[in-house]
C-alpha positions in Angstrom: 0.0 0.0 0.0 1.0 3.4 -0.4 3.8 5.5 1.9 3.3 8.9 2.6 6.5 10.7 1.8 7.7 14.2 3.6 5.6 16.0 1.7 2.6 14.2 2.7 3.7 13.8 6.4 4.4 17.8 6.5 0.7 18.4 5.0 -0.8 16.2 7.7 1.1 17.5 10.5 0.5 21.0 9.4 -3.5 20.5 9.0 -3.0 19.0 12.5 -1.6 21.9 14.5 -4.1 24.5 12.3 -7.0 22.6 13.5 -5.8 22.7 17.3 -5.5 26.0 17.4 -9.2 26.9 15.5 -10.3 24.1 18.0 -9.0 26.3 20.8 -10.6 29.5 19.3 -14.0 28.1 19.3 -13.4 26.6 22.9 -12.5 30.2 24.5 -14.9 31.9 22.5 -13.0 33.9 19.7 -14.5 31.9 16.8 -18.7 32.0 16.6 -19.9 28.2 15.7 -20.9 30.1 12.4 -16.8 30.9 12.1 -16.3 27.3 12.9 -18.4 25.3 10.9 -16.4 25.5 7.7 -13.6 25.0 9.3 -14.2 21.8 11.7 -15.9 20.6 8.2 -12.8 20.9 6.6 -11.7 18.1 9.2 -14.5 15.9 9.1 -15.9 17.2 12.4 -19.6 16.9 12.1 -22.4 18.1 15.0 -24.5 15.4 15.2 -27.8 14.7 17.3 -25.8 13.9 20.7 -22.2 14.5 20.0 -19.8 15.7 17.2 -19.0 13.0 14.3 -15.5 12.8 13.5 -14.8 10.7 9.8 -11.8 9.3 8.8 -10.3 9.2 5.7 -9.5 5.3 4.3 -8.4 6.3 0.6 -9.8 3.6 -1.7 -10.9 1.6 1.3 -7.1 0.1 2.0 -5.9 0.2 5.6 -2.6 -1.3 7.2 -2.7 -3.9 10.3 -1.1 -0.4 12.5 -3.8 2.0 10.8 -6.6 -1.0 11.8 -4.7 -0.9 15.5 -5.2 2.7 15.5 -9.1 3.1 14.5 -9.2 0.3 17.7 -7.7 2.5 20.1 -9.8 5.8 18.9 -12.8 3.5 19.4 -11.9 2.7 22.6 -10.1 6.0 23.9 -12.4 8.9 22.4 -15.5 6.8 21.5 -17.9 4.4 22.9 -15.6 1.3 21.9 -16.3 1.1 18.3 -16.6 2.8 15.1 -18.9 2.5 12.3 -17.6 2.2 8.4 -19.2 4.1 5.4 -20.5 3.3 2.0 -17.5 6.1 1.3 -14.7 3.3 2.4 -14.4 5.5 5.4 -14.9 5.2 9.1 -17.1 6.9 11.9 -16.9 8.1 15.1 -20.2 9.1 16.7 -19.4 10.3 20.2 -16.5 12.7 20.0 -15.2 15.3 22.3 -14.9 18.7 20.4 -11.6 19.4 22.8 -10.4 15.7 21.8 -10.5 15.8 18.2 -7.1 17.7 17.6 -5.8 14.9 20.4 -7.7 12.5 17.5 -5.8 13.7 14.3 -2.6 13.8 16.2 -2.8 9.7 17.3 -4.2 9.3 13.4 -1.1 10.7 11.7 1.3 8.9 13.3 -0.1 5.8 11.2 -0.2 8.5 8.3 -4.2 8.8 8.7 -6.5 12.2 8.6 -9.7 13.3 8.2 -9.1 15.7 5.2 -11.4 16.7 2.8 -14.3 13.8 4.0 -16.6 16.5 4.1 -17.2 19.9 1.9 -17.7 21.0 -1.3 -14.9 19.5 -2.8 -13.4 16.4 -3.8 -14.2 13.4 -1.9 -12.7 10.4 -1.0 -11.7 8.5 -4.3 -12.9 5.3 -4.4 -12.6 1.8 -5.8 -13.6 -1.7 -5.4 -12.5 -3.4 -2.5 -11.3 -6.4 -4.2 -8.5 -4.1 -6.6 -5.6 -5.8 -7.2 -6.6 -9.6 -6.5 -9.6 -10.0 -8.7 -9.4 -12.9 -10.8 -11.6 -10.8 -13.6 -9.3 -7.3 -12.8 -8.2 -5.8 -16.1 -5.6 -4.0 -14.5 -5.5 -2.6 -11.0 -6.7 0.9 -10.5 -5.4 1.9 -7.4 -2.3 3.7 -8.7 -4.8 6.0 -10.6 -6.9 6.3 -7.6 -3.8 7.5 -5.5 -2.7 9.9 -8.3 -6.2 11.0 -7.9 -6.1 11.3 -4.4 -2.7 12.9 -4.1 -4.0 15.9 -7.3 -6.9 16.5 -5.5 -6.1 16.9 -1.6 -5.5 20.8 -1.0 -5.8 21.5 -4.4 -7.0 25.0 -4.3 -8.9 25.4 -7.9 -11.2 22.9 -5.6 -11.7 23.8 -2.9 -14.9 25.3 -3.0 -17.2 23.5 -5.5 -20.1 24.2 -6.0 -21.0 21.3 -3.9 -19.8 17.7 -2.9 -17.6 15.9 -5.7 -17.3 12.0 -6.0 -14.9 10.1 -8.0 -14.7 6.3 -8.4 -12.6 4.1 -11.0 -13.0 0.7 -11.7 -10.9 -1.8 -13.7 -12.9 -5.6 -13.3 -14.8 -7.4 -15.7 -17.9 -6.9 -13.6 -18.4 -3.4 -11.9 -18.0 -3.5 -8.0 -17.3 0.1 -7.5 -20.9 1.3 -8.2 -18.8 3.8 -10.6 -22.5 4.6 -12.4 -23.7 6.8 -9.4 -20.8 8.7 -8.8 -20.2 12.9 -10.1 -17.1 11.3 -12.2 -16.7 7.7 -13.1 -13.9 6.2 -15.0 -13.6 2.2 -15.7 -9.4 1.4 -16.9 -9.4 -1.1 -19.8 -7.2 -1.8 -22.5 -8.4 -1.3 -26.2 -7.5 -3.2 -28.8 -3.8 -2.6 -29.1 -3.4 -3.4 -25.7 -3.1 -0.2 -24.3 -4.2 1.4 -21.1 -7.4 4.0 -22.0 -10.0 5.2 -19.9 -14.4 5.1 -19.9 -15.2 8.6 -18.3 -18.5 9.3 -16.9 -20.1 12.2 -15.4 -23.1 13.4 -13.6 -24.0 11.0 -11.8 -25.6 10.8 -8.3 -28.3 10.0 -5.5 -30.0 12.4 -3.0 -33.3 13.6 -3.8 -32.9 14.1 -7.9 -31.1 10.4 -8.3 -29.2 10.2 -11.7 -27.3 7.5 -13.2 -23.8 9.4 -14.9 -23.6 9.5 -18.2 -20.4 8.6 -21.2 -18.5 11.8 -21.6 -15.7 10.1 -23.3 -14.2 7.0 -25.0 -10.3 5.6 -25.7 -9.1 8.7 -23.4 -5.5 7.4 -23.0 -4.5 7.0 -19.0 -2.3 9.6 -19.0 -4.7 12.4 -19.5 -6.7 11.3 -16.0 -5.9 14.4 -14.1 -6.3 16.7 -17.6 -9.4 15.5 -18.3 -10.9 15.4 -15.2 -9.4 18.5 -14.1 -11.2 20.1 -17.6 -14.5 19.0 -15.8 -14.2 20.0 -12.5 -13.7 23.3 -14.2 -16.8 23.5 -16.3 -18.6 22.5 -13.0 -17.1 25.3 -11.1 -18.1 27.5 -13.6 -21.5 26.8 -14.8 -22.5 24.4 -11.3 -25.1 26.3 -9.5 -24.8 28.2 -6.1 -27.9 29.7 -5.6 -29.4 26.3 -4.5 -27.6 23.7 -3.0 -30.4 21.0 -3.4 -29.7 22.0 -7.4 -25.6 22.4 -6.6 -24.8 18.9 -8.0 -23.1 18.2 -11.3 -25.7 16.0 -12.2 -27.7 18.8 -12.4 -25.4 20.8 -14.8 -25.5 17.8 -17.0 -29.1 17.2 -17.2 -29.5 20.6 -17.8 -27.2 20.9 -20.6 -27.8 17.6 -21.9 -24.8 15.1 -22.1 -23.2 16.3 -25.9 -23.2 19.8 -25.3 -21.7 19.1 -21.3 -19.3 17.0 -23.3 -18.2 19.5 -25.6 -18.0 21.7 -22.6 -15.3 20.0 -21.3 -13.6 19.2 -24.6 -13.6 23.0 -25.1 -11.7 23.4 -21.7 -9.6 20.1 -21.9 -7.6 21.9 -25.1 -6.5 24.5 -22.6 -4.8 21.5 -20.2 -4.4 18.5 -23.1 -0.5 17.8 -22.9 0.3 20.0 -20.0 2.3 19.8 -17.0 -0.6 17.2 -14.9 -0.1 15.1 -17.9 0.6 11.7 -16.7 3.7 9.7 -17.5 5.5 5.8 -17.1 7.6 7.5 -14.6 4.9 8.9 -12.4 2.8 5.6 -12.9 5.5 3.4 -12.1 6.8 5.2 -8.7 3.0 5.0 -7.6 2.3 1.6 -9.0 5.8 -0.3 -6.8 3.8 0.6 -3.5 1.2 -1.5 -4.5 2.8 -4.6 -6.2 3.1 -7.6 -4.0 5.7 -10.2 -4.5 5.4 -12.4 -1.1 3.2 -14.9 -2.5 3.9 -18.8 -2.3 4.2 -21.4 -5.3 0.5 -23.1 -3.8 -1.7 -25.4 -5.6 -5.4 -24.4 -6.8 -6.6 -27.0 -4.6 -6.2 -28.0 -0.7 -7.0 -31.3 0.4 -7.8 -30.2 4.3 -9.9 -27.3 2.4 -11.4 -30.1 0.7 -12.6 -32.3 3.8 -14.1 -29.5 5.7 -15.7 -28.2 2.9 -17.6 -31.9 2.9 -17.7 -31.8 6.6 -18.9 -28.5 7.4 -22.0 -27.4 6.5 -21.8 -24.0 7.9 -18.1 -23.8 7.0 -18.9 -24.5 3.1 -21.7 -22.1 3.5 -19.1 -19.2 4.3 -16.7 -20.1 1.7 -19.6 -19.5 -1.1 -20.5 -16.8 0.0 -17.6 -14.5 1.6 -14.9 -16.2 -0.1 -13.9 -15.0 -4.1 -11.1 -16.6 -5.8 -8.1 -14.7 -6.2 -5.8 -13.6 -9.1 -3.0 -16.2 -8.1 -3.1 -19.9 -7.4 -3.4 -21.1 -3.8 -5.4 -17.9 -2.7 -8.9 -16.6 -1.5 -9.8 -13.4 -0.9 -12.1 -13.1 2.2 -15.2 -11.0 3.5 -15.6 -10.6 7.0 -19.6 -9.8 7.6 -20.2 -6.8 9.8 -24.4 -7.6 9.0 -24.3 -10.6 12.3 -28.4 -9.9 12.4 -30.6 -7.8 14.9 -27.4 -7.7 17.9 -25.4 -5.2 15.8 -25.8 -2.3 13.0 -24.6 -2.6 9.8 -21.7 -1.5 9.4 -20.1 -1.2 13.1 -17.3 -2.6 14.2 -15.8 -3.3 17.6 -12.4 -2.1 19.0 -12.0 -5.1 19.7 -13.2 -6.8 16.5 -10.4 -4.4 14.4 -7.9 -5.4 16.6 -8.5 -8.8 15.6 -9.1 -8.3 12.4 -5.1 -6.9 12.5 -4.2 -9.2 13.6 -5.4 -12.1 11.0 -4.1 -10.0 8.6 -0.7 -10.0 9.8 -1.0 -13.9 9.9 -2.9 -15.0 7.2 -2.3 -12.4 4.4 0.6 -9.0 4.3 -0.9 -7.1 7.1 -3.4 -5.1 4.7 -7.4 -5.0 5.3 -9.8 -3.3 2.8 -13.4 -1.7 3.5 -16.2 -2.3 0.7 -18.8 0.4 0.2 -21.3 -2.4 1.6 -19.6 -1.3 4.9 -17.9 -5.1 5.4 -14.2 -6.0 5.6 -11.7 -7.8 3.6 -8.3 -9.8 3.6 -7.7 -9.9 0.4 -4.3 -12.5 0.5 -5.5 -15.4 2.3 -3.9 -19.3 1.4 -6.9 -21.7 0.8 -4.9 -23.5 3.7 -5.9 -21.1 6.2 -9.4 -20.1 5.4 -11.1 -23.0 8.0 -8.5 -21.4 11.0 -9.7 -18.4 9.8 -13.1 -18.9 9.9 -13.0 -20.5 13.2 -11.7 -17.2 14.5 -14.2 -15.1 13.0 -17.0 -16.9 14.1 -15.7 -16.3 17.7 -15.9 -12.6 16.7 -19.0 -12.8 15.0 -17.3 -11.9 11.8 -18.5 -15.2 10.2 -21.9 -14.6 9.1 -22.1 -16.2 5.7 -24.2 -13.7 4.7 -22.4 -11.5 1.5 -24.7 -10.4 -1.3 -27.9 -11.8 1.0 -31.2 -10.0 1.8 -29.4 -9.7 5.3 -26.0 -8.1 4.1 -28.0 -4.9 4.5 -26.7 -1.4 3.6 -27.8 1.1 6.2 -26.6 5.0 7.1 -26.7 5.8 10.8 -30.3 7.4 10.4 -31.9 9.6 13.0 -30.3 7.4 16.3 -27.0 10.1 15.8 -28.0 11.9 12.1 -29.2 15.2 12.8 -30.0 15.4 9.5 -32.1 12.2 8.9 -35.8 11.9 8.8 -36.5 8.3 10.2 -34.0 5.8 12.2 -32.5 3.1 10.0 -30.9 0.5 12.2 -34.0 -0.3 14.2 -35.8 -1.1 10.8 -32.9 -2.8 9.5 -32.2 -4.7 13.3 -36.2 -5.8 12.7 -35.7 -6.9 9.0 -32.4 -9.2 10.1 -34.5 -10.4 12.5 -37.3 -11.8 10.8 -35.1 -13.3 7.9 -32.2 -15.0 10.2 -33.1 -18.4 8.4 -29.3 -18.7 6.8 -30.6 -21.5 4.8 -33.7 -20.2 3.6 -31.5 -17.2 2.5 -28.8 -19.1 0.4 -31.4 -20.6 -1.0 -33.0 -17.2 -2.0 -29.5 -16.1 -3.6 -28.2 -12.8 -4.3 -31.1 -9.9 -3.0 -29.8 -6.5 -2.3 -31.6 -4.3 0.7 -30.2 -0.7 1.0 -31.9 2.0 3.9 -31.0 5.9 4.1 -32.4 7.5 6.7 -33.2 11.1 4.5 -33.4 11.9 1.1 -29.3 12.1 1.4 -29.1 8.9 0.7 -26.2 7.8 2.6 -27.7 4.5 2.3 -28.0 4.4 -1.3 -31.5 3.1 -1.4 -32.3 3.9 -4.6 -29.1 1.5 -5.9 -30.8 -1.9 -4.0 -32.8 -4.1 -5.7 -35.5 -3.1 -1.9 -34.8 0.1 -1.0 -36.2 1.7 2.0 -36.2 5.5 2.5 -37.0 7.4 5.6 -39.5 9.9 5.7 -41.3 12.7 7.8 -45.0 12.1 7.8 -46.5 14.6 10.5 -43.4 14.4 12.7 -43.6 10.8 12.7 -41.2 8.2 10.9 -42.6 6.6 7.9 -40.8 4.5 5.5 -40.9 4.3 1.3 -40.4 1.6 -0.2 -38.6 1.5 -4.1 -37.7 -1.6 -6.0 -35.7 -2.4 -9.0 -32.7 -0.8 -8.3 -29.1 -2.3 -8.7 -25.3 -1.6 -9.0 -22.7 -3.0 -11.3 -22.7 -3.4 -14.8 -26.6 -2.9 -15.2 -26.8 -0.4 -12.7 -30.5 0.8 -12.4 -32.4 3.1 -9.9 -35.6 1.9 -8.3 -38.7 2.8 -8.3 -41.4 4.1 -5.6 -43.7 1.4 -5.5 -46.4 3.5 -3.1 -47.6 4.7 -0.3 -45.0 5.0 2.8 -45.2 2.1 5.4 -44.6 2.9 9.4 -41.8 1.1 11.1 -43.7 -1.9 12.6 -45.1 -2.7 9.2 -41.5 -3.6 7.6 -40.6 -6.5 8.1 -44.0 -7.7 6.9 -43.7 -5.6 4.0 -40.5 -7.4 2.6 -41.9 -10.2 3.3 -44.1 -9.8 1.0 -41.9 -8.7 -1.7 -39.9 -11.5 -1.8 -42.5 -13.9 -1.5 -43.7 -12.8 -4.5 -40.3 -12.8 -6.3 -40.2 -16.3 -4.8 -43.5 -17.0 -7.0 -42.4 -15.5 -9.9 -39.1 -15.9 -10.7 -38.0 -18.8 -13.0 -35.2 -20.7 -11.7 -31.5 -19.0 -10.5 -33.8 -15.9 -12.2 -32.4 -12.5 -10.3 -34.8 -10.1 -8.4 -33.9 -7.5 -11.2 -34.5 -9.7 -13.9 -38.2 -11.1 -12.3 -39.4 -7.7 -11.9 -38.5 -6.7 -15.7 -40.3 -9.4 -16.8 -43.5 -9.3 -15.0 -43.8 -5.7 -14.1 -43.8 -3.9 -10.3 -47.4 -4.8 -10.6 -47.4 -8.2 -9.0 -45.0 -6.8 -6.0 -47.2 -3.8 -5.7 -50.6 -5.9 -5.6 -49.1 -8.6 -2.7 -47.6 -5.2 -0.4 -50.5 -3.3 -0.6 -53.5 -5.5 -0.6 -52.0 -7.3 2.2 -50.1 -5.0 4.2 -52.5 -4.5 7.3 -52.3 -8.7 7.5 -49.6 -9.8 9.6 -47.1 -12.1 7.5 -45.8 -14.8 9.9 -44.7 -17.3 7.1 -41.9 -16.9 5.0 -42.2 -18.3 1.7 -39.5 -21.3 0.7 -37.5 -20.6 -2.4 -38.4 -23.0 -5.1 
């Protein structure tokens, strides 16, 4: 994984010492909160409901063993013992000390860690798919260009103040696990037909209240004009992106407004200005970024384990796990291994233990090279793991309640923290998520089912992204109580679609019965191994509709058996 070098240890330990002191201004009095605000923002210091958030920055979602040490001991020193990770790769802390979080940055850089640019208008953490690097359908791995990107963008002044928000995500895999279609910019790395490395670039993409799916601004874009390119858009978007109205602030916006060509020829326009220029990429640059990530420790293994092999037949539970959190890897003799935050109704999605992460260094130290990676699910991987070691592994994690064989299942749920700490959030999520676990904790009736996305955002924010699972559930205000929509159709990856509103809004108790219902009627309809997506293509949201609603005062107690 990347190094920082002097420069970026100087930046950090700058930003540090800068914050301390505002910190101390708005302690004694000599900064208003108004003064503040853009400033603690700047950090990733948000005021929540009971306490100030603090996120942390995990670049691409890739952590060290030392950097998954540290997030233990903030959990356990500054928070309430554990931290909560983001569909942004990043990580949460919900009960922090305004006073402590200089203390915070201070412990964080010494594992070169920050909380830089994870909130404002500007660019956002880059991200990629969690698996980058040992996919056995990667292309070629994009997380050199995603640090490029990362090290362009942080402090970059020209973007500072954006309009709004600004996303990036790259993806290089034969299937798309980087959800690159919702993002402001998305760029997939592939090699055209004379083998060289070119670039897919999107734009205008995103969720919130006006969700958009980004569109193809260019084609063949050889790598090395990444930053020119993007750099050519960011500037037609700080140009023309409106700032009268932030809910209309989004580049999405801009493009829809403008229509794709003419956005596209927006950019073209400005890209001649930057086309061949000094941020134009080359071999050199790529190659010094590109040595941090190569990894030469692996073993000559076999492609087959004959231990593996007996407690694969022995073990139902076991075998279970290794279909469904286990992928193969790039090279012979390896897995690459999800770790299920989702255990049911005893914990939110997407938390984590201090004393979970400190485990989950420590496996990683012993079976892989002491590197961890966060998915935008919210789970956690080790990505190097010998087939020889997944059962000693798994024993381990089941101790930790890591094990839950539950990846791509109605129960590997999505969720934002909703209104329990949101302040901005309409409805609570993890209650409705805890009581949806709950009623579906049949692990066999589940693997059975197959691959069924649930996503929940507690506001029209969609921190959640609801509208990207094939159930979403949205949380609204009905009268100043919590009422939740329902949307279906929606999915990520190569054939990413947004769902749909199926209808009225449900009230909290009325959830669980209300998937229920849903997927008993996929359960009726679909034709074998047929995905939810494909079912409700083929027959309409009519079917699903007429089962919710004609239904939904009936309580469900049966859940329907796959066929």
């Amino acid at each position: 994984m990347y190094q920082y070098d002097e420069y970026d240890e100087m930046v950090v330990k700058e930003r540090v010492a800068e914050f301390r002191d505002q910190v101390s201004r708005r302690l004694s009095g000599a900064l208003s909160e108004e003064e503040f605000l853009p400033l603690r923002l700047q950090n990733g210091l948000y005021m929540q409901k009971h306490a100030y958030m603090l996120r942390v920055a995990i670049p691409y979602g890739v952590l060290s063993a030392s950097q998954v040490r540290m997030l233990a001991h903030i959990a356990r020193k500054y928070d309430r013992g554990y931290g909560h990770f983001t569909t942004r790769q990043n990580i949460q802390y919900n009960w922090i000390k305004l006073e402590e979080a200089p203390d915070i940055l201070e412990e964080l850089a010494t594992v070169q860690m920050h909380a830089i640019q994870t909130s404002g208008n500007c660019v956002r953490n880059i991200t990629t798919e969690q698996f980058a690097g040992v996919a056995a359908d990667e292309i070629l791995d994009p997380r050199p260009l995603a640090e490029i990107l990362r090290q362009w963008s942080t402090f970059n002044p020209e973007f500072a103040f954006l309009p709004r928000k600004f996303k990036i995500a790259i993806s290089s895999s034969a299937e798309d696990r980087a959800a690159v279609r919702m993002h402001d910019i998305g760029v997939y790395l592939y090699r055209n037909d004379k083998g060289e490395r070119v670039l897919r670039v999107f734009a205008g993409g995103g969720l919130g209240r006006t969700p958009i799916l980004n569109s193809q601004v260019c084609e063949d874009l050889p790598w090395e004009h990444l930053l020119t390119y993007i750099e050519a858009i960011l500037r037609v978007y700080n140009r023309y992106g409106r700032r009268d109205n932030k809910y209309k602030a989004r580049i999405k916006i801009l493009v829809k407004a403008l229509g794709v060509e003419a956005f596209a020829a927006e950019v073209d326009k400005e890209w001649r200005h930057l086309q061949d220029g000094p941020a134009t990429l080359t071999e050199q640059e790529y190659a010094r970024v590109a040595r941090y990530f190569a990894q030469d420790r692996y073993e000559v293994l076999g492609a087959h384990d004959s231990m593996l092999e007996k407690h694969l037949a022995e073990n139902k539970r076991f075998s279970q796990w290794v279909k469904r959190n286990v992928r193969p890897h790039k090279v012979s003799g390896y897995a690459t291994v999800t770790l299920s935050t989702k255990p049911g109704a005893a914990m939110p999605p997407g938390d984590v233990t201090a004393d979970q992460l400190e485990h989950i260094a420590t496996w990683a130290e012993e079976f892989g090279f002491g590197e961890v990676r966060i998915a935008h699910e919210q789970n956690v991987i080790l990505p190097d793991v010998r087939l020889r070691d997944l059962y000693s592994l798994w024993l381990r994690a089941v101790d930790q309640r890591l094990a839950t064989a539950n990846v791509g299942l109605l129960t590997d749920i999505i969720a934002c923290p909703g209104g329990d700490y949101c302040s901005l959030a309409n409805a609570r999520s993890l209650p409705v998520a805890a009581a949806i676990a709950q009623r579906f904790d049949d692990l066999d009736f589940l693997c059975d089912l197959g691959d069924l996305s649930l996503n929940i955002s507690g506001c029209i924010n969609a921190c959640g992204h609801h509208h990207m699972g094939n159930i979403g559930v949205l949380g609204v205000d009905k009268d100043g109580e919590e009422w939740y929509q329902v949307t279906i159709g929606g999915s990520q990856g190569n054939e990413s679609a947004l769902g749909r509103v199926i209808g009225r809004a449900f009230r909290a108790e009325e959830m669980p019965d209300v998937i229920a219902r849903l997927v008993e009627t996929y359960c009726q309809l679909r034709l074998e191994d047929e995905p939810f997506s494909d079912t409700l293509l083929r027959v309409s949201p009519e079917p699903f509709k007429a089962n919710v609603y004609r239904q939904a005062a009936e309580p469900n107690e049966s859940i329907p058996c796959p066929r």
